[in-house]
N, CA, C and O atoms as a DFTB+ gen file, in Angstrom:
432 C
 N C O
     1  1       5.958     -10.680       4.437
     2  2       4.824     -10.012       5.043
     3  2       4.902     -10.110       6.558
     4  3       5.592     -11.085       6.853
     5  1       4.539      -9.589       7.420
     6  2       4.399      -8.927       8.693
     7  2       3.476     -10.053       9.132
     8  3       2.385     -10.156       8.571
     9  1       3.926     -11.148      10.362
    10  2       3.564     -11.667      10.615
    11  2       2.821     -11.539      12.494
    12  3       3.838     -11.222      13.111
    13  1       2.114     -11.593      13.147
    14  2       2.274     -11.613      14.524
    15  2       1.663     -12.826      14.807
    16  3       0.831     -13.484      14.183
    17  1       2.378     -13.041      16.134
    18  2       2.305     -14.478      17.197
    19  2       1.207     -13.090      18.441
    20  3       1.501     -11.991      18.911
    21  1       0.061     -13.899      18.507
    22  2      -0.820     -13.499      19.751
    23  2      -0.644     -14.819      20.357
    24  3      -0.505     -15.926      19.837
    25  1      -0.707     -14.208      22.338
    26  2      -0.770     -15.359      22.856
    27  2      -2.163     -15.280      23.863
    28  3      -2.464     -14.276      24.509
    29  1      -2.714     -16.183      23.855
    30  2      -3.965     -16.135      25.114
    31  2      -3.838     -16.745      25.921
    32  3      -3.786     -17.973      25.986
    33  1      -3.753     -15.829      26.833
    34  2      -3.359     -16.917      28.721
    35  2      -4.241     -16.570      29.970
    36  3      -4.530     -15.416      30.286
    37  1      -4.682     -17.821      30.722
    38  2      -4.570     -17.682      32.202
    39  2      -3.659     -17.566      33.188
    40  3      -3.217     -18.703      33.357
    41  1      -3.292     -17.041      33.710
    42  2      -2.091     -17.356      34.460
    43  2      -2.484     -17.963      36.082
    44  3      -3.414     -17.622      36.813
    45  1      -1.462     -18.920      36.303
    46  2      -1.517     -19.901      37.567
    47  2      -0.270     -19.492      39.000
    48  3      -0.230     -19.796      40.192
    49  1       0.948     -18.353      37.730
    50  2       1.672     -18.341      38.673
    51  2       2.795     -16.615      38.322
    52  3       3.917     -16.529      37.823
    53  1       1.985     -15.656      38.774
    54  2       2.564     -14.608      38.139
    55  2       3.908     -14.132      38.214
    56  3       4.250     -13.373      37.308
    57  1       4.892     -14.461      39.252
    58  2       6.072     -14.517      39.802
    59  2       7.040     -15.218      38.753
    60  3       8.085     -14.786      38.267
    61  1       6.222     -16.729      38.494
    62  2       7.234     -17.309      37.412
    63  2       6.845     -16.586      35.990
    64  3       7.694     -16.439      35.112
    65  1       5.421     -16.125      35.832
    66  2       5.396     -15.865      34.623
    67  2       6.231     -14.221      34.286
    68  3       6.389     -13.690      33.187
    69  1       6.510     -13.886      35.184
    70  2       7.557     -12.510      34.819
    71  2       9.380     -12.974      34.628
    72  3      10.158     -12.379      33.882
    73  1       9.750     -14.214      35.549
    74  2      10.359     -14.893      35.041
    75  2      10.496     -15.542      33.376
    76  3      11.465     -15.306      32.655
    77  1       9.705     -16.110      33.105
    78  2       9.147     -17.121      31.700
    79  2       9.746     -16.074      30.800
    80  3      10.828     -16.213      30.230
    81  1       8.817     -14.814      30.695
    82  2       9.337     -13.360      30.252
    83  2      10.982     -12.950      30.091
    84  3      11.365     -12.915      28.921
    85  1      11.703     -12.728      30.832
    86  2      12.527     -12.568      30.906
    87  2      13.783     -13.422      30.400
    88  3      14.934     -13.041      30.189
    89  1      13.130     -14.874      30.253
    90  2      14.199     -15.890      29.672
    91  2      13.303     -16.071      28.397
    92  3      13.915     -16.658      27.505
    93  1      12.394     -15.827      28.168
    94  2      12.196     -15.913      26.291
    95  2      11.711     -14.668      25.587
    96  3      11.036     -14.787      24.565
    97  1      11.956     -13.721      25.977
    98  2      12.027     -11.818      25.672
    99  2      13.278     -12.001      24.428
   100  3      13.190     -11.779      23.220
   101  1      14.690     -12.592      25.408
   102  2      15.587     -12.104      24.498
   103  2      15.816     -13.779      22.730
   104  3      16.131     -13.571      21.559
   105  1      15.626     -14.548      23.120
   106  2      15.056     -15.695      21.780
   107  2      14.724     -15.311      20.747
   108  3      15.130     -15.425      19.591
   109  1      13.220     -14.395      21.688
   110  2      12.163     -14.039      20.682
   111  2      12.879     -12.911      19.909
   112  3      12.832     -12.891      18.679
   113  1      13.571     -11.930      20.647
   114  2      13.910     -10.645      19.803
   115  2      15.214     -11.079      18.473
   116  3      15.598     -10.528      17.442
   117  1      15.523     -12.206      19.123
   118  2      16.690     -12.856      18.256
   119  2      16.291     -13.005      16.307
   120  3      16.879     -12.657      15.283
   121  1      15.260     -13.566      16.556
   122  2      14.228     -14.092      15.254
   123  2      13.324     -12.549      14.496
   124  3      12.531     -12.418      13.564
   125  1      13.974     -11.582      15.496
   126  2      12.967     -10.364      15.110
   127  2      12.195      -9.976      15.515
   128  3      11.879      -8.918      14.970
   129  1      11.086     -10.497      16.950
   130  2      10.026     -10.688      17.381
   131  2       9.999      -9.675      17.964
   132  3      10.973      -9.678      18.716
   133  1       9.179      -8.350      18.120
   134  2       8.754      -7.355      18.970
   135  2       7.795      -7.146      20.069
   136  3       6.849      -6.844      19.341
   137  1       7.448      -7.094      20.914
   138  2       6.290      -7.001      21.438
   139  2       5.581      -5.747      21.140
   140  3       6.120      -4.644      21.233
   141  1       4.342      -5.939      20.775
   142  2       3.554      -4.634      20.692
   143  2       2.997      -4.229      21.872
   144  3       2.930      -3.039      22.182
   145  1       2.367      -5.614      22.934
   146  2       1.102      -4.388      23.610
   147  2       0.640      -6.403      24.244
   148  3       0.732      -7.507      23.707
   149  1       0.143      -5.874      25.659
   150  2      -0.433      -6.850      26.509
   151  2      -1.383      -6.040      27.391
   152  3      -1.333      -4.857      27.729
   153  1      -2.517      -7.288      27.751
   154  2      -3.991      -6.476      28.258
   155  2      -4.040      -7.491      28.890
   156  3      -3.256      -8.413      29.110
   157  1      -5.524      -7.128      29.307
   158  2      -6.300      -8.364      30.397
   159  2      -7.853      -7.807      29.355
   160  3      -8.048      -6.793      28.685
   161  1      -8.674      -8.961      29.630
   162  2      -9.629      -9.060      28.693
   163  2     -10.818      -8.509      29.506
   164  3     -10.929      -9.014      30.624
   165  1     -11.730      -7.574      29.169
   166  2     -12.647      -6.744      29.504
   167  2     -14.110      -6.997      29.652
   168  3     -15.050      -6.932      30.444
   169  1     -13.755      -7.330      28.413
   170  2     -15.260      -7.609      27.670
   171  2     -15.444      -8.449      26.948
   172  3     -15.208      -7.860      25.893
   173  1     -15.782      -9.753      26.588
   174  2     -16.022     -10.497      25.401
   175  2     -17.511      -9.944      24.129
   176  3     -18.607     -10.486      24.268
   177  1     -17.358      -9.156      23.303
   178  2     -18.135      -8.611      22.592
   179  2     -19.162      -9.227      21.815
   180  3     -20.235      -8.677      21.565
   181  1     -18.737     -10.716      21.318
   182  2     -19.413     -11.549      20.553
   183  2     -18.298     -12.863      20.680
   184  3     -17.072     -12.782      20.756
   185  1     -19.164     -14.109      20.676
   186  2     -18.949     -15.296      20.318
   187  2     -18.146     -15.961      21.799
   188  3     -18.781     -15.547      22.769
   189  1     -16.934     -16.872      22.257
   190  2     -17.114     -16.915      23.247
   191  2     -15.153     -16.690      23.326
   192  3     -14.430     -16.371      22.382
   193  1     -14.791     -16.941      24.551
   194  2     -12.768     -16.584      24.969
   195  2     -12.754     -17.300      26.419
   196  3     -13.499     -17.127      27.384
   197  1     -11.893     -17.973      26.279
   198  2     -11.398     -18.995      28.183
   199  2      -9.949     -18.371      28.385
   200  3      -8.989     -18.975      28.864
   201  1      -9.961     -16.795      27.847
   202  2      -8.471     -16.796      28.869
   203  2      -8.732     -15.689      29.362
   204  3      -9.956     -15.674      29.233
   205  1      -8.346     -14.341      30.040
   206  2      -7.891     -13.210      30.434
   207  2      -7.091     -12.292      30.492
   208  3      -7.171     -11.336      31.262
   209  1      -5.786     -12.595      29.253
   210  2      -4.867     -11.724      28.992
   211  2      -4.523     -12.452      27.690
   212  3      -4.446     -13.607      27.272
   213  1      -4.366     -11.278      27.288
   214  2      -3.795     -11.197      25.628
   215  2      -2.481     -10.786      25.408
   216  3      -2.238      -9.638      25.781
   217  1      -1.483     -11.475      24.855
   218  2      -0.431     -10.646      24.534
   219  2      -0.209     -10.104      22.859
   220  3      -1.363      -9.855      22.511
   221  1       0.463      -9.887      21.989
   222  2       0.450      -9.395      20.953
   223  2       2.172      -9.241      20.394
   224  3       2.894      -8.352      20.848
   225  1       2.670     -10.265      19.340
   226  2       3.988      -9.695      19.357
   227  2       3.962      -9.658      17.910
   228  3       3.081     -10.434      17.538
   229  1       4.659      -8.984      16.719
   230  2       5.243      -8.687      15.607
   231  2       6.417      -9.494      15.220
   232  3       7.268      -9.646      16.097
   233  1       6.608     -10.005      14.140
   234  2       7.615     -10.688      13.585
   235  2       7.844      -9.985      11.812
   236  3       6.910      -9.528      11.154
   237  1       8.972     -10.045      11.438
   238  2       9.412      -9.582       9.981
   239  2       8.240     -10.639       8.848
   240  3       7.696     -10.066       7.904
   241  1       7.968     -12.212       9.105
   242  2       7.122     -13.102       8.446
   243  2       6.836     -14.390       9.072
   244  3       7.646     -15.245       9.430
   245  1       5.582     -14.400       9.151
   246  2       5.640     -15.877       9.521
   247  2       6.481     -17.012       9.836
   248  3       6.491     -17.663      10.881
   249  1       7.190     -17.166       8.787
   250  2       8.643     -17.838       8.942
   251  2       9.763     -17.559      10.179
   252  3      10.582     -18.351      10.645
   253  1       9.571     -16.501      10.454
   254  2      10.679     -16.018      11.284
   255  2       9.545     -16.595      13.183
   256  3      10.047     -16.766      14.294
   257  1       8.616     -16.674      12.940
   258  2       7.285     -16.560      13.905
   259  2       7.611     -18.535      14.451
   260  3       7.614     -18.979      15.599
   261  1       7.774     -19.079      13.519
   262  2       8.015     -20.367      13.165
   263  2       9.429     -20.869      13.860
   264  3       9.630     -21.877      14.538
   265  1      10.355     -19.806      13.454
   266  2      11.973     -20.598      13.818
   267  2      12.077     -19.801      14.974
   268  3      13.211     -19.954      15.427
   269  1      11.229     -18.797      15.854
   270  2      11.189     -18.729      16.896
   271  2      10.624     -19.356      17.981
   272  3      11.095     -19.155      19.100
   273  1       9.455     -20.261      17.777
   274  2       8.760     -20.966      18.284
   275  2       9.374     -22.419      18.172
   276  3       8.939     -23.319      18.891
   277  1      10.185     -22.592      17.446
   278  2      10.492     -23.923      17.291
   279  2      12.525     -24.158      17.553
   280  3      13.278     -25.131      17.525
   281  1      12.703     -22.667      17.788
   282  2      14.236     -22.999      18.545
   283  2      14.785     -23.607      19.780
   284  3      14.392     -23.174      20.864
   285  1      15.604     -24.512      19.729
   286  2      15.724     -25.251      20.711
   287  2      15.919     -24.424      22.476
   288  3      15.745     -24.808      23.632
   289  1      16.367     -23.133      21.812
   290  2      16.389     -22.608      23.740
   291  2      15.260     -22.174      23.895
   292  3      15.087     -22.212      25.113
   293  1      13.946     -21.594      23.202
   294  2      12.877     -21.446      23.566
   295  2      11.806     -22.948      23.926
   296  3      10.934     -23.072      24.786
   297  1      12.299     -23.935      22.897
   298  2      11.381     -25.162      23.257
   299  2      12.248     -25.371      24.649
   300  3      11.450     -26.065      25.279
   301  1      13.418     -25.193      25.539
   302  2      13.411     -25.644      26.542
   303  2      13.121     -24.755      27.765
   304  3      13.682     -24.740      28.861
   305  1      12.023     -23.966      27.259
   306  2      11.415     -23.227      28.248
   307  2       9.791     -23.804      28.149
   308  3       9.058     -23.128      28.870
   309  1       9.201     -24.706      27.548
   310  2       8.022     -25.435      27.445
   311  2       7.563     -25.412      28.724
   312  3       6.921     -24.555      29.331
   313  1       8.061     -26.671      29.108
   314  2       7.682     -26.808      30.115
   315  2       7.502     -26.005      31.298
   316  3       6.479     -26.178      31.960
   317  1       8.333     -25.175      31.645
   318  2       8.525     -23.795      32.783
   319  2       7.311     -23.041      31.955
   320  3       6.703     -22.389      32.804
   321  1       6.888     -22.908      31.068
   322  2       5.567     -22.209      30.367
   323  2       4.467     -22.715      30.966
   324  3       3.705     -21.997      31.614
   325  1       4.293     -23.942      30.810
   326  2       3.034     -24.571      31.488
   327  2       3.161     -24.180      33.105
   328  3       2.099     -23.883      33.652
   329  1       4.071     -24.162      33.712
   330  2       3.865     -23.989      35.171
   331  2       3.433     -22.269      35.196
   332  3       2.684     -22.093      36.157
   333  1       3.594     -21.418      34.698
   334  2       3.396     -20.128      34.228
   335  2       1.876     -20.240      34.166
   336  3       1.299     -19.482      34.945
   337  1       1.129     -20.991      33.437
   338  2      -0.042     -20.257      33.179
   339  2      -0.834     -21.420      31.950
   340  3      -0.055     -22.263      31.504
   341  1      -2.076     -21.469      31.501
   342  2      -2.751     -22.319      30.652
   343  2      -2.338     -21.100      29.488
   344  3      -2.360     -19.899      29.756
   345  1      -2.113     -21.437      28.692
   346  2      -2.230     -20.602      27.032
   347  2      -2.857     -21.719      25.556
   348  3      -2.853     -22.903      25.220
   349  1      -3.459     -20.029      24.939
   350  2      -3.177     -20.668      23.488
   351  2      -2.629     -19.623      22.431
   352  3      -3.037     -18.469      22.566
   353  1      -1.724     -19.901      21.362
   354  2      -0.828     -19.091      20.410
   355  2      -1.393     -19.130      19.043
   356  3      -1.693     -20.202      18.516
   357  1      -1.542     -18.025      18.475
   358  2      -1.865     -18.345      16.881
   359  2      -0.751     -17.377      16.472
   360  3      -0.145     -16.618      17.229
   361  1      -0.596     -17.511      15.282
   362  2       0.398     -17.037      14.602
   363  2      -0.638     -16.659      13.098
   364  3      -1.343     -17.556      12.634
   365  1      -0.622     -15.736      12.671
   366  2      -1.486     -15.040      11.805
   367  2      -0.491     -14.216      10.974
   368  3       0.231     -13.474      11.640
   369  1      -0.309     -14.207       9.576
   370  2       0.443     -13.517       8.596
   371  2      -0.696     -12.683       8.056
   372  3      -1.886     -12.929       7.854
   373  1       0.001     -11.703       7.905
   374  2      -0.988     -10.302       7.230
   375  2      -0.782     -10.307       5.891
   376  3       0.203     -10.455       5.168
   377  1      -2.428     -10.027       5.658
   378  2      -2.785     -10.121       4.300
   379  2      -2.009      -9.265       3.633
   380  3      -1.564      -8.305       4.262
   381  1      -1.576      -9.472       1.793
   382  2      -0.983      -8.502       1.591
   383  2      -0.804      -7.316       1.102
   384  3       0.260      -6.726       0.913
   385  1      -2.814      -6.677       0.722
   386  2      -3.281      -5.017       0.641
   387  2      -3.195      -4.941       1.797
   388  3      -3.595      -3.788       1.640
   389  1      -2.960      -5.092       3.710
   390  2      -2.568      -4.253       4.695
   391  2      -1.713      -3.545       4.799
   392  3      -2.088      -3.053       5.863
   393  1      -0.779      -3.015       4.574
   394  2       0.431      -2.495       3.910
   395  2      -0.423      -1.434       3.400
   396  3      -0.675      -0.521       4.186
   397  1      -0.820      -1.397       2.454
   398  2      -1.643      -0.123       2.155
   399  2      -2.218       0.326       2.164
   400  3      -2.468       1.397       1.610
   401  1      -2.840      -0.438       2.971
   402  2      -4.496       0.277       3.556
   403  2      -3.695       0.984       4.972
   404  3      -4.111       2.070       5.373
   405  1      -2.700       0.398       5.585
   406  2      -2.010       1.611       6.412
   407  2      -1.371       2.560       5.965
   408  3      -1.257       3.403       6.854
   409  1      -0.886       2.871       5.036
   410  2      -0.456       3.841       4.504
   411  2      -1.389       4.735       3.783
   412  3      -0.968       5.854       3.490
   413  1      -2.681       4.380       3.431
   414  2      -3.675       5.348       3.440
   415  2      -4.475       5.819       4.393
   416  3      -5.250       6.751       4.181
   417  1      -4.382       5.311       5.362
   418  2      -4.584       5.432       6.373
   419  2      -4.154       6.958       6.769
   420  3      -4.757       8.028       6.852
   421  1      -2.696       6.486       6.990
   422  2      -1.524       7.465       7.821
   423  2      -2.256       8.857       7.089
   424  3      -2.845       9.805       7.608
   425  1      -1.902       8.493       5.448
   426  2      -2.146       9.536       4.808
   427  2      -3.632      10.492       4.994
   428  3      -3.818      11.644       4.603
   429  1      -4.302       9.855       5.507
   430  2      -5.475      10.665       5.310
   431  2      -5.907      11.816       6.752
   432  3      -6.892      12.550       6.683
């Protein structure tokens, strides 16, 4: 199942964080990881959020979300992460009627 890694960040240092990017872009794509789509946060609609940008990436499953986050050339970008910016990451696997509720979707 179709897993995505969202990340929520402040950023402290935008120069390195286009750097950070650029040395864990290609890791991530290694494991399958796509990026969909990055924002800055607008509006909080309900309940409460401490960051200002959202990122959004796609993985083949959870698993793959996992041995990307936990490979040794991405864990040795940790630290250079924290100088980048405060974050937090969830990793969320899609339920498994989504699949067809997009495809009825499309269809309709």
């Amino acid at each position: 199942m179709t897993a995505y890694f969202i990340a929520l960040g402040t950023l402290k240092d935008p120069e390195k964080m286009e750097r950070y990017v650029e040395l864990s872009g290609p890791i991530m794509a290694r494991h399958g990881g796509q990026w969909i789509s990055t924002g800055e946060v607008k509006k909080i609609l309900t309940g409460s959020h401490k960051h200002d940008r959202v990122a959004i990436f796609s993985f083949p499953s959870i698993e793959h979300v996992e041995a990307w986050y936990n490979d040794p050339d991405y864990k040795s970008l940790w630290e250079f992460r924290s100088e980048c910016g405060d974050f937090d990451f969830l990793a969320v696997e899609e339920f498994p009627w989504v699949a067809d509720a997009k495809k009825t979707l499309e269809e309709e």
